[in-house]
C-alpha angles and dihedrals in degrees: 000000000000088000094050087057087047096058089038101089100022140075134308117292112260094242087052103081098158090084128057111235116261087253099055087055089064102041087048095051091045089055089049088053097042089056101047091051076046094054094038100052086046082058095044094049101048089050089047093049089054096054090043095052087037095058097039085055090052090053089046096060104026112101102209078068098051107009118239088328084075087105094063102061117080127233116227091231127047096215099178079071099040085047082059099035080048099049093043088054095054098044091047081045090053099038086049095046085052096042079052100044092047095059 
């Protein structure tokens, strides 16, 4: 009787496989959690890195910033290149996706 209280509010027993113990149900759902927080704030920084280097940039050019030298000073993107990289991904991204869904 006092081991069947024991076991009552514990884990599985050892010889009972098909259910995960009480304790790996945590950890797993913790995991889940910490990589999705991972995977969020990757998003989130490199978001946040974009707008940072976009705005420097635009400091960088604008002449109400730094007067008519403005064209001396370089940018850290060249976004006349990353405009053209951008629209070519999404038009092999859209052809593919067609090509895919035809099938």
């Amino acid at each position: 009787m006092a081991e069947r209280q024991m076991n009552k509010g514990s884990t599985a027993q050892r010889g009972d496989e098909s259910e995960p113990t009480f304790q790996n149900r945590v950890v797993g759902r913790h995991w889940r959690e910490f990589d999705m927080q991972t995977f969020l704030g990757m998003i989130l920084g490199a978001l946040l890195l974009v707008c940072g280097v976009y705005s420097y940039d635009s400091m960088q050019t604008s002449n109400v910033a730094n007067g008519q030298v403005a064209t001396a000073n370089r940018t850290i993107v060249n976004w006349d290149v990353a405009s053209a990289d951008w629209n070519r991904l999404k038009a092999r991204a859209h052809d593919d996706w067609i090509r895919i869904s035809s099938k």
